[in-house]
C-alpha positions as CSV (number, residue, x, y, z in Angstrom):
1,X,123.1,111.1,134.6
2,X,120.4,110.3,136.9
3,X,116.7,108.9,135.3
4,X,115.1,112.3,137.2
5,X,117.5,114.6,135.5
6,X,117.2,112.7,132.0
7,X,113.6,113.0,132.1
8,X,114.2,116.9,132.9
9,X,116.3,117.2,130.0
10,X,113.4,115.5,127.7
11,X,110.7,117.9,128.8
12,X,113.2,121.1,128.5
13,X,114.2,120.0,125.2
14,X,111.2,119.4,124.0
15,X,110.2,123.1,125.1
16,X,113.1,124.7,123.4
17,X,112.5,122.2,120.3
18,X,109.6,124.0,119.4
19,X,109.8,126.3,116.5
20,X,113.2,126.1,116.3
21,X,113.4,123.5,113.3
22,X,115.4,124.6,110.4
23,X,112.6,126.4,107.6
24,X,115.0,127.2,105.1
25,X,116.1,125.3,101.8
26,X,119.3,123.7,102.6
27,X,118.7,120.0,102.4
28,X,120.9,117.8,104.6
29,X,121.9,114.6,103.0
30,X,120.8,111.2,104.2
31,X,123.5,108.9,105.2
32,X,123.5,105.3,107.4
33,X,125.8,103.0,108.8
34,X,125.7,99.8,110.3
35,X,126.8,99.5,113.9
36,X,126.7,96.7,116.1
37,X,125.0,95.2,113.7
38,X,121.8,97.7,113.3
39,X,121.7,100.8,111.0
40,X,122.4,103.9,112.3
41,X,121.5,107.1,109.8
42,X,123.2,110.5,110.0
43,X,123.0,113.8,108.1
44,X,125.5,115.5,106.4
45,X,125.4,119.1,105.4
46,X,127.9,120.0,102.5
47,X,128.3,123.6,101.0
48,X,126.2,124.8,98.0
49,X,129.5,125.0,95.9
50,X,130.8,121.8,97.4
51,X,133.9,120.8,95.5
52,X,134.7,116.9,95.3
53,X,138.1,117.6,94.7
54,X,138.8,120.0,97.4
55,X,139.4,118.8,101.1
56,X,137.0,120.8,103.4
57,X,137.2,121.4,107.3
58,X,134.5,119.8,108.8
59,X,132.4,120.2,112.2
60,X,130.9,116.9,114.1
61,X,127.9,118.5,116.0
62,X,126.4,115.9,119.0
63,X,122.7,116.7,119.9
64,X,121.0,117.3,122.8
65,X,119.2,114.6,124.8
66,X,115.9,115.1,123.2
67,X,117.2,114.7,119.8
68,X,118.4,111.5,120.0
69,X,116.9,108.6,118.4
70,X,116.7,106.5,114.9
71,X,114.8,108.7,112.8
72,X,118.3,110.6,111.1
73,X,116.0,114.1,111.0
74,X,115.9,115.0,114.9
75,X,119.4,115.7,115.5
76,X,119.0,118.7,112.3
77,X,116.6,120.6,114.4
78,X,118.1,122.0,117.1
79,X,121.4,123.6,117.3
80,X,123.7,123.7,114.3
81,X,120.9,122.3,111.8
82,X,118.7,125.8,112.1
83,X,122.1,128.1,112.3
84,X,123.1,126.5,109.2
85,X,119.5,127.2,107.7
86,X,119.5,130.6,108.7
87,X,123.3,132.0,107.1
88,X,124.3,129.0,105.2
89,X,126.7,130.9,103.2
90,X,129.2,131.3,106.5
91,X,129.3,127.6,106.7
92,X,131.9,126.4,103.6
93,X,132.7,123.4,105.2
94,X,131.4,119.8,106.0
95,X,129.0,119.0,109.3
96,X,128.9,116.1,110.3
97,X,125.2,115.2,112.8
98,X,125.4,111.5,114.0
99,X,122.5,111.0,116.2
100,X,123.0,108.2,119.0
101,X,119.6,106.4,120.4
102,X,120.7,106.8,124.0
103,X,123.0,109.9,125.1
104,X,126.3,110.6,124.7
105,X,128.0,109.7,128.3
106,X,128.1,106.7,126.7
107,X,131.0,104.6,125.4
108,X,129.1,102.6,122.4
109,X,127.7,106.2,121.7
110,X,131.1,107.7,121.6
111,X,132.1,104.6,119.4
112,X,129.1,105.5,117.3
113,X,130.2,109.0,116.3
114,X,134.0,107.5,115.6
115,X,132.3,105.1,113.5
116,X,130.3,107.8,111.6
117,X,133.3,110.2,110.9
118,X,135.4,107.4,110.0
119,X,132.0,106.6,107.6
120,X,131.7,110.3,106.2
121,X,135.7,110.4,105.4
122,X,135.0,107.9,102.7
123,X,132.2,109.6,101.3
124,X,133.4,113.3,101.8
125,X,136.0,115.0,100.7
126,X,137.2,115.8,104.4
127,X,140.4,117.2,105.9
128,X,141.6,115.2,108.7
129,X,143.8,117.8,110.1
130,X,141.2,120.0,110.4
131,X,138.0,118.0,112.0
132,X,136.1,120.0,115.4
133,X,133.7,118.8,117.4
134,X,130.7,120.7,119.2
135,X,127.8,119.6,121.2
136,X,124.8,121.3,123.7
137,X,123.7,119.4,126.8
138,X,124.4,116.3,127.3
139,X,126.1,116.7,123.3
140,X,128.8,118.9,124.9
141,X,129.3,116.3,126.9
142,X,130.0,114.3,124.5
143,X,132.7,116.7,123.2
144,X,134.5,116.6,126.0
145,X,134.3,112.6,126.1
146,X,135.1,112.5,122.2
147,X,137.8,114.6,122.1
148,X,139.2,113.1,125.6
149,X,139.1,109.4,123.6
150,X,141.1,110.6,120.5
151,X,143.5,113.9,121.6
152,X,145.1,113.5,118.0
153,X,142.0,113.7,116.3
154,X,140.2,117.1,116.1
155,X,141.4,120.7,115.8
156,X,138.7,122.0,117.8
157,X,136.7,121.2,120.7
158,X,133.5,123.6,121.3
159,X,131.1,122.3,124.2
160,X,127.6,124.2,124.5
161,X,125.7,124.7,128.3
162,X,127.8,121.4,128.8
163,X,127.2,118.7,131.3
164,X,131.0,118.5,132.8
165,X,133.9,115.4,132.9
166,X,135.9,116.4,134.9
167,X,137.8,113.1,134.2
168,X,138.9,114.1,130.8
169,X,140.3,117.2,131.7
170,X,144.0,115.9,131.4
171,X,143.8,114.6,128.0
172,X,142.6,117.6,126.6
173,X,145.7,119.5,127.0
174,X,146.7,119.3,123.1
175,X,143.5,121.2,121.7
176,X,142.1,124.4,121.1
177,X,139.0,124.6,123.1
178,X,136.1,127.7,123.3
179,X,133.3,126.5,125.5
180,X,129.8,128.4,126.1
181,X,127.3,128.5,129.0
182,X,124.1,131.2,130.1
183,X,125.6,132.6,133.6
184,X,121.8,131.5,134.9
185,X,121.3,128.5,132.9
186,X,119.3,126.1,135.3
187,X,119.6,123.1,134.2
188,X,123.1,122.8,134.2
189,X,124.6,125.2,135.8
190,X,127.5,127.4,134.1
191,X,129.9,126.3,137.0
192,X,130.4,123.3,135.2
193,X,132.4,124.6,132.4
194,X,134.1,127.2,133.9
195,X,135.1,124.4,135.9
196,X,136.3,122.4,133.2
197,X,137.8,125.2,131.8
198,X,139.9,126.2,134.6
199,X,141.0,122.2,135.1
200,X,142.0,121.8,131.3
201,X,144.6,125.1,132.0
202,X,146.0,124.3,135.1
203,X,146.6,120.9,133.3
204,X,148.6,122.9,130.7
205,X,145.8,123.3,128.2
206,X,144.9,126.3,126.5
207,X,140.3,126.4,127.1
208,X,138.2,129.4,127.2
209,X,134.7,130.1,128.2
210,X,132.1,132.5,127.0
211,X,129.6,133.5,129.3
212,X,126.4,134.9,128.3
213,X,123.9,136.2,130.8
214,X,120.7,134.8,131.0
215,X,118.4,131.6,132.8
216,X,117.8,129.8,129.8
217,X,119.8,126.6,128.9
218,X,119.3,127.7,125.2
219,X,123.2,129.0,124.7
220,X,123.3,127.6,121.5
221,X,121.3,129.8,119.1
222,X,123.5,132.6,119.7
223,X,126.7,130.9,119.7
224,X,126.1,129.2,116.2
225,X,124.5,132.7,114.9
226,X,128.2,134.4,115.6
227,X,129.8,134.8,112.6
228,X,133.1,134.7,114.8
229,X,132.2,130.8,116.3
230,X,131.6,130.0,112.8
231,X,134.3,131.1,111.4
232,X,136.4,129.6,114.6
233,X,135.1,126.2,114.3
234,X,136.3,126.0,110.5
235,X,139.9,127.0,111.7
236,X,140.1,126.6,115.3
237,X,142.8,128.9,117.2
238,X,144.4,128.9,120.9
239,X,142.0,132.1,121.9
């Protein structure tokens, strides 16, 4: 991603950011790890009625550009965070929010998230067999990337107004995957995963695309307020 189009992303988020922080009570959990030798914190968000001895699915969610940092709170304010505030009763599972300093493209950012799930399975009660990953921006990017890097790993694969890699397309053959774009999103243009889409299935994959109409890059409040994505990314199916 070029510096021009990172510094786009910055201003847009932090225009979209506003007044969509989470207000309600839920209180995501503070957790840290230490990678590459420096701590890295993440927040966890577990059920009201969360069971210890029961294994839970459980969603990775990658933020947008703007959220990332060091401060372990940014990443819970766009996206998933405020969905979760809103209806947290349609969310009985684990969510996982690492938060990178850089972006997701990546590699030590992708080894960052690995590190952090592999960090939350010894803390959480978490079924392996039923781990998904979703991400907006330059986070659905990182879906793609993630789920390229570990095929065997997650159930689910859900990118949101997605920067494309096109490069992973092969090795995401063995997934369910429901991507989301605005038809007039202009910032990253919905061609991108409709694109990626139709590479994953002529690769024999099994991807599908939602469409929404609209200009803004903001898919994501309305794909986490579905009660049918919610319900999807705690048992992912071939749509």
């Amino acid at each position: 991603m070029g510096r021009m189009m990172r510094l786009l992303c910055m201003v847009v988020g932090a225009l979209v950011s506003v007044g969509c922080a989470g207000g309600g009570n839920v209180k995501f959990k503070d957790e840290s790890i230490v990678f590459n030798g420096e701590k890295r914190p993440y927040a966890v968000y577990t059920p009201a009625n969360y069971d210890a001895m029961k294994p839970y699915p459980t969603v990775v969610f990658l933020h947008g550009l703007f959220e990332g940092g060091s401060d372990g709170k940014s990443q819970t304010g766009v996206g998933i965070g405020p969905a979760i505030q809103k209806n947290p009763e349609r969310w009985n599972c684990i969510v996982i929010m690492p938060q990178t300093p850089s972006n997701w493209q990546k590699p030590e950012s992708i080894e960052l998230a690995t590190a952090v799930i592999d960090d939350a399975a010894k803390k959480y009660n978490i079924d392996s067999k039923r781990i998904t990953v979703t991400g907006l921006s330059n986070g659905g990017a990182g879906a793609w990337l993630l789920g390229a890097k570990y095929p065997g790993k997650f159930a689910g694969l859900a990118p949101l107004c997605a920067f494309a890699e096109y490069d992973t397309a092969p090795k995401l053959t063995s997934v369910p995957i429901w991507a989301f774009h605005n038809s007039a999103d202009w910032l990253v243009g919905s061609g991108q995963s409709k694109e990626m889409v139709e590479r994953i299935n002529k690769a024999g994959g099994n991807a599908t695309v939602t469409i929404y109409g609209g200009l803004s890059h903001d898919c994501w409040s309305k794909t986490y307020a579905d009660p049918e994505v919610v319900a999807w990314l705690q048992n992912p199916k071939r749509k």
